[in-house]
C-alpha positions in Angstrom: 125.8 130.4 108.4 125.1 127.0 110.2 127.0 124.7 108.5 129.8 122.4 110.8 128.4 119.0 112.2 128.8 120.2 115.2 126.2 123.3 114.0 123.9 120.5 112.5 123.5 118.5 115.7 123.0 121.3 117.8 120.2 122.9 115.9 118.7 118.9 115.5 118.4 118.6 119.6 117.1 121.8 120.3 114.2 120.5 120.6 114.6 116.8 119.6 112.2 115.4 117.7 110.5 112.2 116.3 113.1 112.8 113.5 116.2 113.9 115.5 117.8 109.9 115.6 117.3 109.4 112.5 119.3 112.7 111.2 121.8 112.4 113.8 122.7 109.1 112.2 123.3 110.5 109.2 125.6 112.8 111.2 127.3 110.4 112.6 127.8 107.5 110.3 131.2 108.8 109.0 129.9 109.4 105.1 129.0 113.2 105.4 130.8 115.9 105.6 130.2 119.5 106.7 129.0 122.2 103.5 132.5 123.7 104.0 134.2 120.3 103.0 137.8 119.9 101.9 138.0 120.7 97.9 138.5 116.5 97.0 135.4 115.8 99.3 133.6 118.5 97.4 134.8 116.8 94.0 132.1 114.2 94.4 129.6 116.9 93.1 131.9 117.5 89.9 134.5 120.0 89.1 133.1 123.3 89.2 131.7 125.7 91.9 128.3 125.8 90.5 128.4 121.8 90.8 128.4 122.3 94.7 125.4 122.7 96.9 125.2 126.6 97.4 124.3 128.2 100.5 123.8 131.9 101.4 121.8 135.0 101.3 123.9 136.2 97.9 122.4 133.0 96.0 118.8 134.4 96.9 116.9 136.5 94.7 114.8 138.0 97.4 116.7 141.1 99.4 117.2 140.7 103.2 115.9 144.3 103.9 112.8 143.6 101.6 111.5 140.3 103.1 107.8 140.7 103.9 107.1 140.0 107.4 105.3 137.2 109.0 102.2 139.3 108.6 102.5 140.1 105.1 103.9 136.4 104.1 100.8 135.4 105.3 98.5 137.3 103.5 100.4 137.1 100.1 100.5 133.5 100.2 96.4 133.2 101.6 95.9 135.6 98.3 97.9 133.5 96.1 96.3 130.4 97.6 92.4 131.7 97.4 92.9 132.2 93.5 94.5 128.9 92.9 90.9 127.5 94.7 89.7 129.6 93.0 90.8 128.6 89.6 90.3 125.4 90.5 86.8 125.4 92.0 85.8 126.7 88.5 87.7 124.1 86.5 86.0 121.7 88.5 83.0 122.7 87.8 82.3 123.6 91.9 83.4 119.9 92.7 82.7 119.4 96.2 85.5 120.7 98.3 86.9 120.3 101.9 85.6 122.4 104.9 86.5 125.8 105.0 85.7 129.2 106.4 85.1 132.4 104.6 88.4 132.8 103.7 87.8 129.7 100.7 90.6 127.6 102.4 90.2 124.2 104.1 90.6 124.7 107.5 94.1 123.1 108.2 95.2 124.8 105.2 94.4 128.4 107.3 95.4 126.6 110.6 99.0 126.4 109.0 99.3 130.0 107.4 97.9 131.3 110.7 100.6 129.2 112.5 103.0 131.6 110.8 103.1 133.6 113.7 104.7 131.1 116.0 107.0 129.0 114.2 107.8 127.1 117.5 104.2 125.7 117.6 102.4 122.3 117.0 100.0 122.6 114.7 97.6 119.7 114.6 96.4 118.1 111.3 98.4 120.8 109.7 99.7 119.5 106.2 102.3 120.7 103.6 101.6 123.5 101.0 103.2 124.1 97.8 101.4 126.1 95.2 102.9 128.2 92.7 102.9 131.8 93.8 102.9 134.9 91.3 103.3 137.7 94.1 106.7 135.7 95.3 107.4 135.4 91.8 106.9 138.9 91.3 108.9 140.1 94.1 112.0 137.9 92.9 112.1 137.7 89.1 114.6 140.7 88.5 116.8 139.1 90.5 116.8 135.7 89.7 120.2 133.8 88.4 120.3 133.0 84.7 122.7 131.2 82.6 123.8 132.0 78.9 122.3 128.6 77.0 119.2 129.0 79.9 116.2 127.0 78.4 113.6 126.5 80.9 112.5 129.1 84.1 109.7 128.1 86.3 107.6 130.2 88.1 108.4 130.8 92.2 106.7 127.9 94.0 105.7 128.3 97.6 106.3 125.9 100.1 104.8 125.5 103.7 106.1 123.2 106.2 104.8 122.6 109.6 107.2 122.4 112.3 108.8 119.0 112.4 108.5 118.0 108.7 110.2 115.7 106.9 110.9 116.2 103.5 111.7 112.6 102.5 114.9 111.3 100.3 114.3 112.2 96.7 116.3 113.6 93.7 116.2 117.6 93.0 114.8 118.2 89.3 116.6 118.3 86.6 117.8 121.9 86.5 119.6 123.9 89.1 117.2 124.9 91.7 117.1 127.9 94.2 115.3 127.6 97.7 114.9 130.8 99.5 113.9 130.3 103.0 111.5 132.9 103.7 110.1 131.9 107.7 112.2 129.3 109.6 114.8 126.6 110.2 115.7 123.8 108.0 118.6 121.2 108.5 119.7 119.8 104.7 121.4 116.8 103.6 122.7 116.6 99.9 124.0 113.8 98.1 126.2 114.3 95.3 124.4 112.4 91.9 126.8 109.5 91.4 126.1 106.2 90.2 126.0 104.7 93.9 124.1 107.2 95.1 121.5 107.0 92.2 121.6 103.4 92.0 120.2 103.5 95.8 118.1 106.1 95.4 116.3 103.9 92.7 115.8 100.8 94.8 114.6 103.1 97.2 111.6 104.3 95.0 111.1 100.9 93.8 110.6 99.6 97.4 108.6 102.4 98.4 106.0 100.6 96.2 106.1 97.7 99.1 107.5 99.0 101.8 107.1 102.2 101.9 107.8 103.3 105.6 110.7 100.7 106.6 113.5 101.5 103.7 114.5 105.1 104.3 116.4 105.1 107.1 118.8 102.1 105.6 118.9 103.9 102.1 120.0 107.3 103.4 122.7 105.4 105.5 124.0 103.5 102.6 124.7 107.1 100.4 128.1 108.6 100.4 129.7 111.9 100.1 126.5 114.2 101.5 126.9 117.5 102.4 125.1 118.9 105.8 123.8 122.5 107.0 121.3 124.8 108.4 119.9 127.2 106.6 118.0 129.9 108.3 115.9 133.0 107.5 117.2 135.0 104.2 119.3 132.2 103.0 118.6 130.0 99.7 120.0 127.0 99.1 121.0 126.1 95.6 121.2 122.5 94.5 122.6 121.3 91.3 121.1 118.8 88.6 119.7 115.7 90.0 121.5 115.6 93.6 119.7 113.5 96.6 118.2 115.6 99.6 116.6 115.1 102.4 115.4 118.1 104.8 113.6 118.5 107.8 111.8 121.6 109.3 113.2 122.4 112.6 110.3 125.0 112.9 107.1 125.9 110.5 109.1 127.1 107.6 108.0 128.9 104.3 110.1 128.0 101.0 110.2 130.1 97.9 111.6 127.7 94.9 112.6 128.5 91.0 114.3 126.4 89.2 116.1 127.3 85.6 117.5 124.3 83.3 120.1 125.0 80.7 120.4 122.2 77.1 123.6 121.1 78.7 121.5 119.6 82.0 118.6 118.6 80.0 121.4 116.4 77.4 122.7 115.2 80.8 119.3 113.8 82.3 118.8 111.2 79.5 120.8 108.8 81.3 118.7 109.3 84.4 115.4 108.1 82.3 115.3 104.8 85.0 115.5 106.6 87.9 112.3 109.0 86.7 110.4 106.1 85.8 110.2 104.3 89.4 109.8 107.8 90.8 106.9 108.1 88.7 105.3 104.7 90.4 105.7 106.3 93.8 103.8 109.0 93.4 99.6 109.3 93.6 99.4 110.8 90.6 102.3 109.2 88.7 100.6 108.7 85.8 99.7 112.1 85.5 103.2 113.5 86.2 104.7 110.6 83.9 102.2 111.9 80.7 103.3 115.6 81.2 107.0 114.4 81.5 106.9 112.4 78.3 105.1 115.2 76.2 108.0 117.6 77.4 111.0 115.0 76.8 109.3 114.0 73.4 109.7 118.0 73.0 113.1 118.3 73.8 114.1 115.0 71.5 112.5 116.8 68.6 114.3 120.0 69.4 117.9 118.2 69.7 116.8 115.9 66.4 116.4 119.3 64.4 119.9 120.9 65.7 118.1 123.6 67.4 120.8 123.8 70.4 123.8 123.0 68.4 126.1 126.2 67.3 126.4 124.9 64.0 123.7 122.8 61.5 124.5 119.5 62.1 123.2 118.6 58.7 126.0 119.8 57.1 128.1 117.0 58.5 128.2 113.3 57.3 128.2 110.3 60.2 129.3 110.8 62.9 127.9 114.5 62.9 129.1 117.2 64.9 131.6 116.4 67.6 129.9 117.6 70.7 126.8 119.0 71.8 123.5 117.9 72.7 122.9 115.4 69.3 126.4 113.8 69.6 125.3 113.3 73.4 122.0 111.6 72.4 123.4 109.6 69.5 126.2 108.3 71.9 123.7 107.4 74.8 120.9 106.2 72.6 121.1 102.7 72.3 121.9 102.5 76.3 118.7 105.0 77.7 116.2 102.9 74.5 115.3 100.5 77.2 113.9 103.4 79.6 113.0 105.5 77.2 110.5 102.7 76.0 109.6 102.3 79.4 108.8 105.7 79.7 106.4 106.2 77.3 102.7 104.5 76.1 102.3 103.0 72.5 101.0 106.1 70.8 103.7 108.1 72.4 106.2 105.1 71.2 105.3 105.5 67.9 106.0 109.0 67.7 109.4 108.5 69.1 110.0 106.3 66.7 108.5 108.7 63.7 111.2 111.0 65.1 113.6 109.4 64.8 112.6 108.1 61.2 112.6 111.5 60.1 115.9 112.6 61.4 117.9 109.5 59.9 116.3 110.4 56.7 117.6 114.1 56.4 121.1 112.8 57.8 123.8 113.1 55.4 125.5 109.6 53.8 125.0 105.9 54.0 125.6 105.3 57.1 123.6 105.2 60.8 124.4 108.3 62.6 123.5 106.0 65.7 126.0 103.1 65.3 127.6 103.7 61.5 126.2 100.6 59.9 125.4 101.1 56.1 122.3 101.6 55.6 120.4 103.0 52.3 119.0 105.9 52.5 115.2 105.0 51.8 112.3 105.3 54.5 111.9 101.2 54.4 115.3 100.5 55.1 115.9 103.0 57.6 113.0 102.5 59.5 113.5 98.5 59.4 116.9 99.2 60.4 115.8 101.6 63.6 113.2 98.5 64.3 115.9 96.0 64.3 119.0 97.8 65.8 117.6 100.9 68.1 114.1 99.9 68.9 112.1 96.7 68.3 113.8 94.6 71.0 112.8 96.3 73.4 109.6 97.7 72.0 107.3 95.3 74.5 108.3 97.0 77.4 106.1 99.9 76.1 103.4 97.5 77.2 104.2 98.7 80.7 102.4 99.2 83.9 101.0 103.2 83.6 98.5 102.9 86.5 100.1 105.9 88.0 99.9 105.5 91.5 101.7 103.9 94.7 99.5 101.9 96.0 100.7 101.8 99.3 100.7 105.2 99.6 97.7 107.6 100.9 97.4 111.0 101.4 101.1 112.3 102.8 101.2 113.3 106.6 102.8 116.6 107.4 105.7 114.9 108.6 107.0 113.0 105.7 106.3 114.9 102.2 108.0 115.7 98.3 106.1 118.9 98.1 106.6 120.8 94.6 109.5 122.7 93.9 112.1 120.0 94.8 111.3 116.8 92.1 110.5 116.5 88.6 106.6 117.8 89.2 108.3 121.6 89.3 110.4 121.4 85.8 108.9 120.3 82.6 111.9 119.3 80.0 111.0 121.6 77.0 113.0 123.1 73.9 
């Protein structure tokens, strides 16, 4: 394993790139630390091992002896590709599609799998891939890692990055997510989640909306407490809950991502709600990505609501209802995520949140607001005035919100600066 500074520079200058200065000042600037980083340095991420970025051919689920070779990468991944076209073509209804050969691929799509045989190649016009793949997922799924209150798996999504890609600063999804490099090199940074880091991060995505190719360089400077590496072929990375990466490809590299979310890390993401909604504004289909994100998280609130991840029935309490768990974790935070929550979601979508929660306070047990404890009598008019008043109406205008769902400044992405899927919120749906 590549992982000293020293390791990281090295592989960045060999050869440099457009990118290299850029990295190496993140090297340099005194606020990283190597992957093998004194245990308080490695306390930013939280207490626990698992809390750490992982790296290592034990954290993938694909076995060294069995990886296919560049050969057969290739051709599972033009299969997989062809029947997502496919698929798609049909869905479409034959839309028009872009030039291709006889393989049903556009042609810098086959221009980059074909590159597959010489990662140190240009490949020009060549762009990113990520599609889900079944025969990865396939050759992985006995193997993958899975955790005892496990709640959501996805499916292995392939990534393919010409040489010289930059993956730009963004937040992993919400679970825990495993990246096996399957073809390649790729130098990592990761940034613990901590309310600095996130705090930039945000500003970030709201100034990507402006500015979007001038900011990236000063927010990646300004985070602290990152963790640097190589990984190379056979080894997966594995980042926890809503940490900051940035990566480049050193050569073309192919990715296989899962990620798997656990009711602990899905409680812990409602306090991230502001951070997901300027992410959605950067992205050309935002709106898109911010509809199926609200359907999931409406979802998950009905399935914490009805006490389906609590050990116990928390109906059996009076206020304030069980001590710990997911429910105490959203009645605690509620009144301080409301605001982005509202943000979050359209009026019709509002309105069901706020049916939701009707419900819910009407099944609770006693007089009083399991939200803040103020009496309140148990009847539908007086709790849902009360909800109005105290946990929703004074910030129910912000529901009025901008949902265009796209960055305006931003185009189609250059194969030099992507979020392919598999390392943000478009790869992991929050659902019971």
């Amino acid at each position: 394993m590549l992982t000293s500074l020293v390791a990281v520079r090295n592989a960045l200058q060999k050869p440099p790139s457009q990118h290299t200065p850029f990295f190496l000042s993140l090297v340099d600037n005194g606020k990283n630390r190597p992957y093998r980083a004194r245990p308080e340095v490695r306390l930013s991420f939280g207490q626990y091992e698992s809390d750490h970025p992982g790296l290592g051919k034990k954290l993938s689920p694909f076995e060294t002896s069995k990886l296919p070779s560049e050969e057969a990468l290739r051709t599972l991944l033009i299969n997989d590709l062809q029947a997502i076209r496919r698929k798609s073509s049909l869905e479409d209804g034959n839309a028009t599609q872009p030039p291709t050969d006889t393989t049903g691929l556009a042609d810098d799509e086959l221009a980059l799998l074909n590159g597959l045989a010489d990662p140190d190649a240009e490949i020009e016009g060549a762009h990113v891939l990520s599609f889900p793949s079944p025969s990865l997922d396939e050759i992985c799924s006995d193997s993958k890692f899975l955790y005892d209150d496990q709640t959501r798996e996805t499916m292995t999504v392939a990534t393919v990055l010409p040489r010289d890609t930059l993956l730009d600063l963004q937040h992993s999804n919400e679970g825990t997510t495993f990246t096996t490099l399957l073809l390649g090199t790729i130098v990592w940074f990761v940034w613990p989640p901590t309310k600095h880091n996130l705090s930039i991060l945000q500003k970030f995505y709201e100034d990507l909306t402006t500015e979007p190719h001038d900011t990236r360089t000063h927010a990646a400077n300004e985070l602290e407490g990152g963790v640097s590496f190589v990984q190379s072929t056979g080894e997966a990375v594995r980042v926890p809950p809503l940490c900051l990466v940035l990566c480049l490809s050193l050569k073309t590299s192919v990715l296989a991502t899962y990620s798997v979310a656990t009711h602990t890390q899905l409680a812990g993401m409602l306090s991230k709600l502001p951070l997901l909604v300027a992410w959605f504004k950067t992205e050309t289909d935002g709106e898109s990505k911010r509809k199926d994100f609200a359907l999931a998280f409406l979802a998950h609130m009905t399935a914490i609501l009805e006490g389906k991840f609590e050990s116990v029935d928390p109906m059996q309490f009076k206020y304030p209802g069980p001590e710990e768990g997911p429910l105490r974790s959203l009645l605690r935070e509620w009144d301080d995520i409301k605001s982005s929550v509202a943000r979050l979601l359209d009026p019709a979508e509002s309105e069901q949140m706020i049916t939701m929660w009707n419900e819910f306070l009407l099944k609770a047990s006693g007089r009083k607001c399991w939200i803040c404890g103020d009496q309140v009598r148990n009847k539908p008019r007086d709790l849902r005035k009360h909800y109005d008043i105290k946990h929703w109406s004074r910030i129910e205008n912000t529901t009025a919100n901008d949902h265009d769902g796209s960055h305006k400044g931003k185009d189609k992405q250059s194969a030099h600066t992507a979020r392919p899927e598999g390392f943000d919120d478009d790869a992991m749906e929050v659902v019971a």
